[in-house]
C-alpha positions in Angstrom: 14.8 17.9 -3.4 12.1 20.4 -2.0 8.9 18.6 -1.1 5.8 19.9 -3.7 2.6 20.6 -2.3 -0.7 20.4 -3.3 -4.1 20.4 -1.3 -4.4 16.6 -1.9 -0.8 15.0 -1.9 2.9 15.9 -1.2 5.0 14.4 -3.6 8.5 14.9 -3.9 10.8 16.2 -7.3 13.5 17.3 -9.0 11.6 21.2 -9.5 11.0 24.3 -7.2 7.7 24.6 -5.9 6.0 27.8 -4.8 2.6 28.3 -3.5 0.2 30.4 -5.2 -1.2 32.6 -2.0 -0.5 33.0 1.4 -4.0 30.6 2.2 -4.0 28.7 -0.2 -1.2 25.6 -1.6 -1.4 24.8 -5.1 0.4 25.7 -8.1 3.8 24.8 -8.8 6.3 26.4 -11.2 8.8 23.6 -12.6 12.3 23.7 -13.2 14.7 25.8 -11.8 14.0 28.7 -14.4 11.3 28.8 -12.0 12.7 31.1 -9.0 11.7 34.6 -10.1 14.1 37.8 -9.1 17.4 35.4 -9.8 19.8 35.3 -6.9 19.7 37.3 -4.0 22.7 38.8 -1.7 23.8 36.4 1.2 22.8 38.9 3.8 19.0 39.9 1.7 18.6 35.9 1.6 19.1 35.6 5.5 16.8 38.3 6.7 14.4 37.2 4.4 13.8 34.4 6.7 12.1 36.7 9.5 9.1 38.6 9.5 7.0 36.2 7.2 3.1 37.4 6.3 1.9 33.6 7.2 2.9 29.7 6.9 3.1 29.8 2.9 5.0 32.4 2.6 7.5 31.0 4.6 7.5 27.9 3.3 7.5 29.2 -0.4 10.9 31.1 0.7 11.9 27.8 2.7 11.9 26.1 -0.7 13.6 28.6 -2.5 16.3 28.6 -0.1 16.8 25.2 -0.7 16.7 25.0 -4.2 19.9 27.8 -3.8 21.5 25.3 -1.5 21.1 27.6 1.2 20.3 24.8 3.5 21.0 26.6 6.9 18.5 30.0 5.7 15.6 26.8 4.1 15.6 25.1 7.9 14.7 28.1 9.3 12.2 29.5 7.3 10.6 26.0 7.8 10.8 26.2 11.6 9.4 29.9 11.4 6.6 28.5 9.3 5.4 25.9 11.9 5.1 28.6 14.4 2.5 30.6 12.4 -0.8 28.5 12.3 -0.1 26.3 9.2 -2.9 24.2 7.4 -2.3 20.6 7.1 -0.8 21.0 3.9 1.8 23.8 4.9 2.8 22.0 8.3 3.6 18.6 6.3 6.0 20.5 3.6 7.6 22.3 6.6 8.1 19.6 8.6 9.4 17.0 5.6 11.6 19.9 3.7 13.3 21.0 7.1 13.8 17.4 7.4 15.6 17.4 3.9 17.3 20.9 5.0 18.9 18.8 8.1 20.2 15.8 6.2 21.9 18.6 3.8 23.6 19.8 7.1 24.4 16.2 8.7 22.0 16.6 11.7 20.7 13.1 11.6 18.7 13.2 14.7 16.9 16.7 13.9 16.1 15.0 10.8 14.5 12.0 12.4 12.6 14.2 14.7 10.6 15.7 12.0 10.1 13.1 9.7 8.2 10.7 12.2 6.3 14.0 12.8 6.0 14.7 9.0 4.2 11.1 8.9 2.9 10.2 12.1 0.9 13.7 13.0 0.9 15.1 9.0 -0.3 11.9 6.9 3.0 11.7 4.9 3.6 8.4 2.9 6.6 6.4 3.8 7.5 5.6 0.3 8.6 9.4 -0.3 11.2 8.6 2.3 12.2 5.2 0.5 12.2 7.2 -2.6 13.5 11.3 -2.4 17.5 11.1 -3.6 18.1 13.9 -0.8 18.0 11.5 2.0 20.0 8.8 0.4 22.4 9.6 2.8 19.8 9.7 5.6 18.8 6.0 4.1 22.5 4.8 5.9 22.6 6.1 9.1 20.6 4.1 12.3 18.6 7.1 12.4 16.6 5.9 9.4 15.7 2.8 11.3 14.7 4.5 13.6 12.1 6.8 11.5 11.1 3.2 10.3 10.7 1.5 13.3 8.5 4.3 14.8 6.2 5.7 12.2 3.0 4.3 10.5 3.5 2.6 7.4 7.0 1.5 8.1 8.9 -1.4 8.4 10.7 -1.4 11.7 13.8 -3.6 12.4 12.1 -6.0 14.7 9.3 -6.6 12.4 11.5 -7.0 9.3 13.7 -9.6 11.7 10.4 -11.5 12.2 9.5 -11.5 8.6 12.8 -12.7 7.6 13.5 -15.3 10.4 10.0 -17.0 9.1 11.1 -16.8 5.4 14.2 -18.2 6.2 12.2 -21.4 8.2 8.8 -21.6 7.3 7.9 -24.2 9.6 9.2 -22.8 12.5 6.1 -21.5 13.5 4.1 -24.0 13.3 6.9 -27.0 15.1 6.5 -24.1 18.1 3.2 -24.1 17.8 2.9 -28.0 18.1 5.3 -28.9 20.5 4.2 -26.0 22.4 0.5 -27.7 22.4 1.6 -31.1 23.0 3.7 -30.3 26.4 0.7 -28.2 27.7 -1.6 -31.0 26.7 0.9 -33.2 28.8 1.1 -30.9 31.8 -2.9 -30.8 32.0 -3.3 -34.6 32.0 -0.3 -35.0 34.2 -2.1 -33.1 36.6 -5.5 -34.9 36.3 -3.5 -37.8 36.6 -2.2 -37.1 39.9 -5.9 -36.6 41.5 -6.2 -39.7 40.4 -3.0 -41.2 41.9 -4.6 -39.7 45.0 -7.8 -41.1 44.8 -6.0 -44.9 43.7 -3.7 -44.6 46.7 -6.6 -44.3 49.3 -8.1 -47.1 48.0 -12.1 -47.8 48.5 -14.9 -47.8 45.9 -14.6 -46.4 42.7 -10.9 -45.8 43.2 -9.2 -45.8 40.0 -6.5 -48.8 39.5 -3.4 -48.2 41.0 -1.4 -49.9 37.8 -3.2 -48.4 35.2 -2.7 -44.6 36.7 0.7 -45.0 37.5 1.4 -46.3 34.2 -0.5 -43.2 32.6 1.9 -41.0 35.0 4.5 -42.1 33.5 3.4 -41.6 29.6 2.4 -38.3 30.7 6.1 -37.4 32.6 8.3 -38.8 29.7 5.4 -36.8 26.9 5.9 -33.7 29.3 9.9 -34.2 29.4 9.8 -34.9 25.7 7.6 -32.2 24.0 9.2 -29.5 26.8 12.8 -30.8 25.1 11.7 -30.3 21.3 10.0 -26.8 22.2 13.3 -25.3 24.0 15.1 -26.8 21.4 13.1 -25.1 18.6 12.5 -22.0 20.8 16.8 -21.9 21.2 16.7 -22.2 17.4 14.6 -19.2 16.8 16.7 -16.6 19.1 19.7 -18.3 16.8 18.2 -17.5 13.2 16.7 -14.3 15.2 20.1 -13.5 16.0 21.8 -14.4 12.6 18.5 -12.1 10.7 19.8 -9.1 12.9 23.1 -9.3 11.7 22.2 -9.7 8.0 19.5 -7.0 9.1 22.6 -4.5 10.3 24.2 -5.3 6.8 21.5 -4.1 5.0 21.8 -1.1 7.0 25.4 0.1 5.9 26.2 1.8 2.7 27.5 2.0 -0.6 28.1 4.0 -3.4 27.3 3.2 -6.8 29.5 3.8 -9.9 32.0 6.5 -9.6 29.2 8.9 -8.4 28.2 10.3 -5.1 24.6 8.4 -5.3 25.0 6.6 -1.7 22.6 3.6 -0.9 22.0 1.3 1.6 23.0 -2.1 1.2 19.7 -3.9 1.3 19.2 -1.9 -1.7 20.9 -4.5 -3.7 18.4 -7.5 -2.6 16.4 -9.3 -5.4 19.1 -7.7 -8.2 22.8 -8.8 -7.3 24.3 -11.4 -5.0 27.3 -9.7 -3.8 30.8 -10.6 -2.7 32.3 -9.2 0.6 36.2 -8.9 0.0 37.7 -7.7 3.2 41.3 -7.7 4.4 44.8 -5.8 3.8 45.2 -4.3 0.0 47.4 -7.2 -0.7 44.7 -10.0 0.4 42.0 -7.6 -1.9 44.2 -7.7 -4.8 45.2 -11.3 -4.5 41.7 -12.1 -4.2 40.6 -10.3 -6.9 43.1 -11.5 -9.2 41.8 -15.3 -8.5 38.4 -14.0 -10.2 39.8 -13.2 -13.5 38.9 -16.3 -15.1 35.5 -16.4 -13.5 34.6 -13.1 -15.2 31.9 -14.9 -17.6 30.3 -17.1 -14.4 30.2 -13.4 -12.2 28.1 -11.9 -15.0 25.7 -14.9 -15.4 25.0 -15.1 -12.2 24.8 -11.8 -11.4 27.3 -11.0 -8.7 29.0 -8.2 -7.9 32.2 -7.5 -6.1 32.7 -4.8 -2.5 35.8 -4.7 -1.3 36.9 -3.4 2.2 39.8 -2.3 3.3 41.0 -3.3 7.6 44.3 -1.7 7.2 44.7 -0.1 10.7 44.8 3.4 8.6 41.2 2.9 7.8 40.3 1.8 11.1 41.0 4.7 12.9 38.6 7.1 11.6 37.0 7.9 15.3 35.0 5.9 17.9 31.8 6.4 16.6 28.8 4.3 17.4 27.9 1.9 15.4 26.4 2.8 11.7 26.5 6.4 13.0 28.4 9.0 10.8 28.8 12.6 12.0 29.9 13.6 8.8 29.8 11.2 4.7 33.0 9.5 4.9 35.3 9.3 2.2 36.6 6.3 0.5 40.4 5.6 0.6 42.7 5.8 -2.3 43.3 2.1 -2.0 39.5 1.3 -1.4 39.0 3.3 -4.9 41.5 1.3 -6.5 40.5 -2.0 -5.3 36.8 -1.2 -6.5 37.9 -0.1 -10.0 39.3 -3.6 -10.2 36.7 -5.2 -8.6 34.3 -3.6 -11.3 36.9 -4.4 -14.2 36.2 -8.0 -13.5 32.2 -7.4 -14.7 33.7 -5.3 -17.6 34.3 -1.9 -16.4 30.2 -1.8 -15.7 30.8 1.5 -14.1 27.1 1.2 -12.1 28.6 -2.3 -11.0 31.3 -0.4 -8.8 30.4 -0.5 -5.5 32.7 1.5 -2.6 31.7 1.3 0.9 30.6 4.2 2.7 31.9 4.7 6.4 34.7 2.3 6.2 34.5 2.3 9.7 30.9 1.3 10.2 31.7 -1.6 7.1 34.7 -2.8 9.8 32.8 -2.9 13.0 29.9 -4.8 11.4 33.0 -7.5 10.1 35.0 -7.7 13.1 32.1 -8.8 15.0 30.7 -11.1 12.4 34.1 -12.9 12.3 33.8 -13.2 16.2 30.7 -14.7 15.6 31.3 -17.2 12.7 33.2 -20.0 14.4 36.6 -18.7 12.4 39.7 -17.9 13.9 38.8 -14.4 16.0 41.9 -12.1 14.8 41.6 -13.3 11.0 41.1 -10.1 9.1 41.4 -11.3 5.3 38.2 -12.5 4.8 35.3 -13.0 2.5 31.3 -13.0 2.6 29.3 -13.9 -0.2 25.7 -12.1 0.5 22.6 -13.7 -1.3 19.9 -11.9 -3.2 17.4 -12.4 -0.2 20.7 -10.8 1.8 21.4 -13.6 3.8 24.9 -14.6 4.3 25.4 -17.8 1.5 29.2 -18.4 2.6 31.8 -17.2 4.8 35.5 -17.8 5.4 39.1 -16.8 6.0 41.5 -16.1 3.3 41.2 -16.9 -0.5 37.7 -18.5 -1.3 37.6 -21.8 -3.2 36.1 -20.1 -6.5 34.8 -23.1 -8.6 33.2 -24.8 -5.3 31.4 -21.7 -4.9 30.2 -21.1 -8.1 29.7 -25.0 -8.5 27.1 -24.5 -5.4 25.8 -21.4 -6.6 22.5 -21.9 -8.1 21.6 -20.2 -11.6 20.0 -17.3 -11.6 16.9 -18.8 -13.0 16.4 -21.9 -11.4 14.0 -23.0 -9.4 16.2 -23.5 -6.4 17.6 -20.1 -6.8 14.0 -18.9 -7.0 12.8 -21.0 -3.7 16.3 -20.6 -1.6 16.7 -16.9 -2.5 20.4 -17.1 -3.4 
């Protein structure tokens, strides 16, 4: 909802919040009794955008606005406040509620504009982006990562690849760091060496012995070869766990919906509470697949995994060439995606927050498409299955029908310690 302002903090909430005076930002009435002269005529509401008396004013009718769902009237009373000399306090709730005001209206990179502005030149605090319901459909799009990746206090996607590449291999680092120190260490005493071979080969007084430095030139040359060998080998095994982190990363990026709701989430959202099963294919692989959990229903529960089926029927497909994780507009779910999830969530007991439903099928089918091209697995399979961990790497992958009991025979309880130190 609106952003509320006081002189200290912006915090965001479910209730209308007006300022007290043109100069000064303060009180707040709650609820939405709050609004005072009820609802105004469409055409009163839209030329009450012009002509403000200053920034808090505007902002105050900006919020309003809003709170009436008159998203396109609340953006510009926000834009015509940040024209008129606002404080710090007035510029920040303009810029973050216009923000919310674009999201309403599905202009994602209008949004993103002001938002790094709202915390980059206006002292917002991340978290109210992580948190405010009114961008959880701002929270899937790559314009988010964006707003991450460039303003203080986030997390952007290279640094979060970094930090989960390391988690995933801890010692990494420090083989790189070795190997790395040891081939140097052999290319500097290589190259002392070689004066030396000089010196030894011209012979006289003091030379060095011939034997001895030729026989420490070759130590040197095979440690050199060696240690340069390990360190392209660990380096090549980085950019491959760098590369397999980016993928999971672009997982966490897509969304879902919870429970039979509109409440839209991303993905990564669901790390450190469910591991989650990726059931993708035609309706009659879904179904079929489904129908080989039912006696599995008791292990799901225990170990705390839930079930997303995808549709790739070509109907779904063909929803427009849009980039990647980009939607111009909240897709809807299928009728067969709905009815695959309803059964997917019958198998945890009709939990209705359990059912999950992708959101931009598309986006969900690009992202597996490619991920099958990159798994090793026959290229055109399309009936697939992913089984995502609670640290959101991918556990398991394959074609067709999983082997159930092997997977939950390898799937560590939920509250054991190599659960706890694996992360799945």
């Amino acid at each position: 909802m609106a952003m509320t302002m006081t002189m200290t903090m912006i915090t965001t909430t479910t209730t209308t919040t007006t300022m007290t005076s043109p100069g000064a930002v303060g009180g707040r009435t709650t609820g939405r009794r709050g609004r005072v002269g009820g609802m105004m005529p469409r055409a009163v509401r839209d030329r009450s955008t012009e002509g403000y008396a200053d920034a808090a004013t505007a902002v105050n009718e900006g919020l309003r606005l809003f709170a009436g769902k008159e998203y396109e009237g609340a953006t510009r009373a926000f834009g015509a406040a940040l024209t008129m000399s606002p404080s710090e306090d007035e510029a920040r709730a303009a810029r973050y509620n216009r923000a919310c005001g674009f999201v309403k209206l599905n202009e994602y990179d209008a949004a993103r504009d002001d938002l790094i502005a709202a915390v980059n030149e206006h002292n917002l605090k991340f978290k109210v982006l992580m948190d405010d319901p009114d961008l959880d459909a701002f929270r899937s799009t790559t314009q988010y990562g964006e707003v991450a990746a460039a303003v203080k206090g986030g997390q952007g996607s290279n640094t979060m690849v970094n930090l989960r590449a390391e988690a995933q291999e801890p010692f990494r680092f420090f083989k790189l760091y070795l190997f790395g120190g040891l081939a140097a260490g052999a290319g500097l005493g290589l190259f002392i060496i070689g004066t030396r071979l000089v010196k030894a080969l011209q012979g006289g007084e003091g030379a060095p012995d011939l034997t001895e430095t030729v026989t420490n030139l070759g130590i040197n040359t095979a440690g050199l070869i060696a240690f340069t060998l390990l360190l392209r080998g660990e380096l090549k095994g980085r950019e491959q766990i760098i590369k397999k982190v980016e993928r999971e990363e672009e997982l966490g990026r897509l969304g879902v919906t919870l429970g039979d709701g509109e409440k839209s989430v991303l993905f990564s959202r669901l790390r450190g509470s469910y591991r989650v099963f990726v059931v993708a294919g035609s309706e009659e692989h879904i179904n079929k697949t489904l129908a080989s959990l039912e006696k599995y229903k008791e292990k799901l529960t225990k170990s705390k995994v839930v079930v997303l089926p995808v549709s790739m029927d070509k109907t779904d497909a063909e929803r427009g060439d849009l980039p990647f994780g980009q939607r111009s507009r909240r897709s809807k779910a299928s009728k067969t995606t709905e009815m695959t999830a309803a059964a997917a969530a019958a198998l945890l007991g009709d939990d209705k927050k359990l059912k999950l439903t992708p959101v931009d099928v598309g986006a969900w089918q690009k992202w597996i498409i490619n991920q099958v091209e990159l798994s090793g697995f026959d290229p055109t399979a399309r009936d697939v299955f992913f089984g995502v961990a609670k640290n959101g790497t991918i556990w398991k992958s394959g074609a067709g029908i999983p082997n159930w009991a092997k997977m939950f025979e390898e799937l560590p309880d939920e509250d054991s310690l190599q659960g706890k130190v694996t992360g799945v």
